[in-house]
N, C-alpha and C positions, 0 to 999 in steps of 0.2 A: 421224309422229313428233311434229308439234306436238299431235295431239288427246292423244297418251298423254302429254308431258309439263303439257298444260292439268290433266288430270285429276289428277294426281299431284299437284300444288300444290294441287287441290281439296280432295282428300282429308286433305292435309299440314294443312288450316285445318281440319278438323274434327276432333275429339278429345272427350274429356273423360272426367268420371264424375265420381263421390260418393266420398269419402274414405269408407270405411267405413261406408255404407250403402246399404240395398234400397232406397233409397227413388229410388233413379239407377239402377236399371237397365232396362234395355226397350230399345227401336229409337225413335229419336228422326229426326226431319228437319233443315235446317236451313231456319231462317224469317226470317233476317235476317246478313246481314256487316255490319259498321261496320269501318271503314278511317279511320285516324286519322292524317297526317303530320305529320312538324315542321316543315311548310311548308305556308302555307293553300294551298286545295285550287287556288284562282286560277294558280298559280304552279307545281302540277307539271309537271315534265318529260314526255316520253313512256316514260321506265319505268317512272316511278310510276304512272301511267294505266292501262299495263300490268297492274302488278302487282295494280293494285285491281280493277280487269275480272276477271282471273281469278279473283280471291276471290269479286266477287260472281257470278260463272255456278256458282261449288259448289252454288247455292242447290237446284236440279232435279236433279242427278244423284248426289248421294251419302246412303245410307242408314248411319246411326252406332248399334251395339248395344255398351250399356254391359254392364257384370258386376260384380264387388265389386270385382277387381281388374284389371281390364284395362279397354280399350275395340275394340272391331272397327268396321274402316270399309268399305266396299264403294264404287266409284264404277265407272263405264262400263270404266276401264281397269285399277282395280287391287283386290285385296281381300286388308288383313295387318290386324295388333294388335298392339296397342302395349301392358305393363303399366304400370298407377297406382302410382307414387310419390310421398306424404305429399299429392294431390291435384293432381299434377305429372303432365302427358303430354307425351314428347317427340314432335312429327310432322314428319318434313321439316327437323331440324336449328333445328327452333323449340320451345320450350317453351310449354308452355299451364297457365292456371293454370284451373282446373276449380269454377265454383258452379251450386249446386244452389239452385233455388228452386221455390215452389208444390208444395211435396211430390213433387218429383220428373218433376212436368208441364215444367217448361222445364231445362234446362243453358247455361249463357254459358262459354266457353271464350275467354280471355284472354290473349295474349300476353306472357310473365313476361318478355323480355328486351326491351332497347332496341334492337338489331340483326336484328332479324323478319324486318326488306326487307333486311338484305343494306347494301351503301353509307349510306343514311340509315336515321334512326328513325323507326320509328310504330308504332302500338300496333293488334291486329287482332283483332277478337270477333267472336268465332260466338253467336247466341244462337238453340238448338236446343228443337223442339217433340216432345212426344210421341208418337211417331206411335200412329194407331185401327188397331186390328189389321182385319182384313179391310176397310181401305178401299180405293177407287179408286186414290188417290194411292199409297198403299203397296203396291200388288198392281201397279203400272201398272213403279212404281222397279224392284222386284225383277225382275218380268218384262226390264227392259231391261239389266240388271245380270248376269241370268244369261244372256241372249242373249249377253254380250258375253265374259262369263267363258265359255263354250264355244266361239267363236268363237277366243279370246288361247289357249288348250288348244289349237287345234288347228293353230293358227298356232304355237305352240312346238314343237307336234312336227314340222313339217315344217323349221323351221329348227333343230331338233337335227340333222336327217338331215343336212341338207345343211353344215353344220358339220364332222360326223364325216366326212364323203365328203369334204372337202377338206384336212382336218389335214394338214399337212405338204407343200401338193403344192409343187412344184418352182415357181421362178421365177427370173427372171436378176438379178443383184446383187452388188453389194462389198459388202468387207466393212468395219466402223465403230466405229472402237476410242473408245470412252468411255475406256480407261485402258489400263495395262501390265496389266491381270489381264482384262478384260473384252470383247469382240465381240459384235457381232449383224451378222447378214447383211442389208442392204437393196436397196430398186431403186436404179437411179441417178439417177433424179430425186428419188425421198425422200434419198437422201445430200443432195445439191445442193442442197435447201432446207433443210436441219439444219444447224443454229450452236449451238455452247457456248456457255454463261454459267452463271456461278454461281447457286447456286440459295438465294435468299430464302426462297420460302414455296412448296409444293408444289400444283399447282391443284386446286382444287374439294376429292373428297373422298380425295385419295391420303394423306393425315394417317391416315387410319382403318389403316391398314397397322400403324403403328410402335407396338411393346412400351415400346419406349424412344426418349420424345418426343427426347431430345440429336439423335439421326440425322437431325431435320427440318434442322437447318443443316448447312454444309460438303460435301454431294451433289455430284457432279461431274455438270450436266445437259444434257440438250439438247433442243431443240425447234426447230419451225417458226419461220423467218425471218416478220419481220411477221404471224406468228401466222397463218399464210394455209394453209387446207388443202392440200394434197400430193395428188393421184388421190384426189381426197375425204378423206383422213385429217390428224386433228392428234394429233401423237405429242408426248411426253412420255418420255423414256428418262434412265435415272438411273442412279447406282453409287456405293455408300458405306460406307466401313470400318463392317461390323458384327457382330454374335456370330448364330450361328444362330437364337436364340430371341428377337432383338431384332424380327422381322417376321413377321408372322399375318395369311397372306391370308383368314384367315376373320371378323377382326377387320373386313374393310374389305366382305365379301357381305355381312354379315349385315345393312350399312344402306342394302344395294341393295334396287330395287324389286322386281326380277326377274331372276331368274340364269337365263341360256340353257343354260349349258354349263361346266359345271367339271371340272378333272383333280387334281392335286398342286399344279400347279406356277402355273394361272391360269384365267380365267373370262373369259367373254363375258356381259354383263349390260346390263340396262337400270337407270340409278342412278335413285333418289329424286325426281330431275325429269324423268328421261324419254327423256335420251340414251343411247345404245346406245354401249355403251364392250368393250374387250378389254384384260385387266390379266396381266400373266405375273411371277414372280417366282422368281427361281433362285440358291442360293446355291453360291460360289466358295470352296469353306472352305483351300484351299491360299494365297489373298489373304488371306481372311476379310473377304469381300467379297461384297456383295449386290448385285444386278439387279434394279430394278424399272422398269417401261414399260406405260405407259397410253394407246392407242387412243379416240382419239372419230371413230364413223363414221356415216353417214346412213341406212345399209343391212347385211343381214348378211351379204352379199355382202364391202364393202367393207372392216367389221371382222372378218370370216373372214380376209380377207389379210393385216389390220392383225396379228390375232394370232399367224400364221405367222410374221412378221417378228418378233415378241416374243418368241416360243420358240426362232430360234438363238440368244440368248443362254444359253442352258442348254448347261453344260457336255457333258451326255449329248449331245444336237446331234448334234455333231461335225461341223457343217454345215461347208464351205466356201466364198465366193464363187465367182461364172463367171469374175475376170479373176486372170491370173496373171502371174506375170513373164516368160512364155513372149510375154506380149503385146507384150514390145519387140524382138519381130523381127518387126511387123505394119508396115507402111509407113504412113503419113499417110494415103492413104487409107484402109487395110484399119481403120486405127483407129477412123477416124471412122465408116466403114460399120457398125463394131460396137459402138461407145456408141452409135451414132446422135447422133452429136454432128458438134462443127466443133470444132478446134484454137481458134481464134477464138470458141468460147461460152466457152472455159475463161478463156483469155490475151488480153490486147492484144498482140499481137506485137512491137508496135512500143514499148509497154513497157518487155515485157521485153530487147530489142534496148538501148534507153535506158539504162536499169537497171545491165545489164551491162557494158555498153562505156564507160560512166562508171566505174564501179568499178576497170574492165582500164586507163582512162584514170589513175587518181589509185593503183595500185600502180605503176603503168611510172615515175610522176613521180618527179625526185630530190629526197632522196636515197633517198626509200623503197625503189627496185628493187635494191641494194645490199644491203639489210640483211633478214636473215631476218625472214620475220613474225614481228609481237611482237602476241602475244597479248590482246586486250582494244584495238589501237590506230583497229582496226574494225572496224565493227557488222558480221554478215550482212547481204546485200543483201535490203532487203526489197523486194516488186515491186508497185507499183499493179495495179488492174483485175486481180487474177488471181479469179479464180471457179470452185467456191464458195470465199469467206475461211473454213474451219473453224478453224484459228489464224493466226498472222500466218505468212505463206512466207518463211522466210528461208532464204536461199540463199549458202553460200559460194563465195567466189570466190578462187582462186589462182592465179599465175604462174609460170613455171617454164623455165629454161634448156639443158632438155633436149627432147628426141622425143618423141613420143607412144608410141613401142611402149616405150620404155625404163621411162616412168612408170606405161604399164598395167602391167607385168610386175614393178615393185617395187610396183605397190598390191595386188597377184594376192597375193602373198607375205604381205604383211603383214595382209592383214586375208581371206585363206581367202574371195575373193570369184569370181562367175564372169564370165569375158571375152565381153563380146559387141559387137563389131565398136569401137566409140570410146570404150564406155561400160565398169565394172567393177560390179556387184552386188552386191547381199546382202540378204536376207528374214529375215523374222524368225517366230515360229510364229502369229499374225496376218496370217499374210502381207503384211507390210507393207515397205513397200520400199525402200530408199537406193542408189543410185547416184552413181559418178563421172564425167563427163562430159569425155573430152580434146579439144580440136582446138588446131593448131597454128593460131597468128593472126600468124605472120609474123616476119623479124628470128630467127629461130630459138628464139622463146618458145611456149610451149605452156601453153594455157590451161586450167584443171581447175575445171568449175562441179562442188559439191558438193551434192548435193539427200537433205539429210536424212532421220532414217527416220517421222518424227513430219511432220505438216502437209502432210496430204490424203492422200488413196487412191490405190491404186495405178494405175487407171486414170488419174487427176490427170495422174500421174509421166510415165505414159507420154504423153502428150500434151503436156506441159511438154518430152520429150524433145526431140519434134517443133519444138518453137518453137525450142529450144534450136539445131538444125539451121540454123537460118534467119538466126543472126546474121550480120551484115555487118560485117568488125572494118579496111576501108576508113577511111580517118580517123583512125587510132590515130596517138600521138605515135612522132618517130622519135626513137631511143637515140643518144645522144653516140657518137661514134668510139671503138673501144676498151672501151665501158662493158660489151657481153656477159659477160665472160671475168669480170664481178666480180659477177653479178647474185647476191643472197643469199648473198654472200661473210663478209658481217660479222655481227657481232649486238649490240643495244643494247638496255641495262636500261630502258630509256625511249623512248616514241613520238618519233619524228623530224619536228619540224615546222619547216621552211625554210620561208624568203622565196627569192620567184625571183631574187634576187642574189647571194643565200649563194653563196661559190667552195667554202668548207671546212664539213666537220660532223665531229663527236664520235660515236664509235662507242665501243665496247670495247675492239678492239683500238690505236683511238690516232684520226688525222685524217686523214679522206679528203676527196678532192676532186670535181668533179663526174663526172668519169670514171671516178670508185671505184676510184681509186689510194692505195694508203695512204703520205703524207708526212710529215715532220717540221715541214713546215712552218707557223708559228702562224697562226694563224685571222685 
């Protein structure tokens, strides 16, 4: 991979031709690089070093044939053309300005923009010699050139086959909602290393996609944690309100080196410098919403798979993930044997135990246990250490003066869910999941953890379940004498925030006391 992407930047510095004249055309060599930075030479980095190495090794492997309007390049690894505009050749997302000298005997090929290298400036010329038709040198290039070109033929065709013999094949994975309109199916360790963030600027050359540059901002994206490959793969998955003729995956091959494999919908290719990438694109015209997901892999093994995962996002699919809601009647261990996980990769237990027993701590407190929740008076409990973070986990938590069967059985009703053994249910066509969580914590209150339908997979959930299991609600405040019989008795326009001496608080219906008795008596 590094020889085909050396050559491809080899190739990328050669160019040129003659604006409109014979006098530039022929097979030319090149006989010298100059490499110019905005920093003396003393003082580059190790990418500048880099990047100027590779320019000068062009020097022995690339043969350049000009025409009136074009130019053609051949190197060890690649062979395309480029057509001349007004004496302009774009190669490798660099411009070249193109002279002609000595009647046509030399060409210098000039870098027209200040952005050549990428991060800094400098300025890069080729200055190309005529080549003698049946010389050594010329007969030795070509010879080496077509060795290589039937060699890369033959090595395509065996990774078309093997390409085509794996399209689609099965693997085990959740599934990964980018949005309310969109899924693809993953492993579990590619989930677990994918994190949201908005998306600034799209990497490398995923820009070549869009009809309509607006769609580059506002993408809801995701990619690799610490940018760290995943079983060799760095993904790039994206989704963004757009019209159907706003994206042309042909807009984005056409500035690849080498396309392995194309259908409708996506491509396996080698880009402009060399990496082997898998690009899928699928539109959701019910949303009006687009899919697009870019694979960089080492091997075409590894973006064979990458691309299988890029293709359940297409609506035709119909793919489903391996885990389902049937998974929360697996026990702690059956669970773990089947993510091949630990409860404890996901959660700190002890956490979440924290977490939540503080929260059960500061509802029970008076006079809050009194008065129905008011809305907005506190946050969901959000939990440290839960992994992976894909958004923040917030978790409600409620109190309640009642049984546990009595509260499954009005949450059954109310919200068309299904009963299974402590918990209540419900899925969505993403399969994604929400549950209620009851146990009794003592004093005759019954605690209901609420685990949203957004913030992690459903395997997540069910593991979360697990921990959920394991609280220890030992420790908890005891209720004043009397105080049960009035728990969420009242309700107030306003958050209740007492000092531990207050005897009296203002509720709605008048003045209670700390046994959540309502009196006339003044405060």
């Amino acid at each position: 991979m590094k020889k085909y992407a050396g050559a491809l930047l080899l190739t990328a510095m050669l160019a040129g031709c003659k604006e409109e004249s014979s006098t530039a055309t022929g097979e030319y060599l090149i006989e010298d690089v100059s490499f110019v930075c905005e920093f003396d030479k003393d003082i580059y980095d190790d990418a500048q070093l880099a990047q100027e190495k590779r320019y000068q090794s062009s020097k022995n492997n690339i043969l350049v044939a000009f025409a009136e309007d074009s130019v053609s390049w051949a190197s060890f690894d690649e062979v395309y053309s480029q057509p001349i505009k007004n004496g302009l050749i774009v190669i490798g997302d660099v411009t070249y300005r193109i002279g002609v000298a000595s009647q046509g005997e030399q060409i210098t090929l000039t870098s027209a923009q200040p952005d050549a290298c990428g991060w800094f400036s400098c300025e890069i010329t080729f200055r190309l010699k005529r080549a003698e038709e049946g010389s050594p040198e010329l007969k030795a290039i070509k010879n080496e050139i077509a060795s290589h070109e039937k060699a890369r033929h033959q090595q395509l065709l065996i990774d078309q086959t093997y390409i085509k013999s794996q399209l689609d094949a099965p693997f085990y994975g959740v599934m990964l909602s980018l949005d309310d309109a969109i899924a693809l199916k993953v492993p579990l360790k590619f989930y677990n290393a994918i994190a949201s963030a908005y998306v600034a600027e799209f990497p490398e050359d995923l820009d070549y996609l869009f009809t309509n540059e607006k769609l580059q901002a506002g993408s809801v994206g995701y990619q690799n944690l610490k940018d760290e490959p995943v079983e060799g793969m760095q993904a790039y998955l994206y989704s963004t309100t757009a019209s159907f003729q706003d994206i042309d995956l042909q807009l984005l091959l056409k500035h690849q080196r080498t396309v392995v494999y194309q259908d409708n919908n996506g491509a396996i290719y080698y880009d402009h410098s060399g990496k082997l990438k898998a690009v899928s694109v699928s539109y959701h015209p019910e949303a009006h919403k687009y899919f697009f997901g870019v694979i960089i892999a080492p091997d075409i093994e590894t973006v064979t798979k990458g691309f299988n995962i890029l293709r359940t996002a297409n609506p035709a699919s119909q793919v489903e993930g391996n885990t389902s809601a049937n998974d929360l009647t697996l026990s702690q261990a059956e669970s773990e044997e089947r993510y091949n996980t630990s409860v404890r990769d996901y959660f700190d237990t002890n956490a979440v135990n924290t977490a939540i027993l503080d929260r059960v701590t500061a509802l029970m407190a008076i006079p809050q246990i009194f008065v129905y929740p008011v809305e907005g008076c506190m946050e969901p409990v959000e939990i440290d250490e839960m992994k992976p973070s894909l958004v923040k986990n917030e978790i409600g938590i409620d109190i309640f003066n009642k049984p546990v069967k009595q509260l499954i059985a009005a949450d059954k009703r109310t919200s068309a869910g299904t009963v299974l053994q402590d918990i209540v249910y419900n899925t969505d066509r993403f399969n994604r999941l929400t549950y209620r969580y009851y146990v009794a914590i003592g004093q005759g209150l019954t605690l209901r953890v609420n685990v949203p339908l957004n913030g992690g997979a459903l395997h997540e959930k069910v593991m979360f379940l697990h921990a959920l299991r394991t609280l220890d609600f030992t420790g908890l405040p005891s209720l004043p004498e009397g105080a049960h019989e009035n728990i969420h008795r009242y309700h107030s326009a306003e958050c209740l925030d007492a000092r531990p001496y207050d005897h009296y608080f203002h509720v709605d219906e008048g003045i209670i006391d700390r046994q959540g008795h309502l009196t006339n008596m003044a405060p």
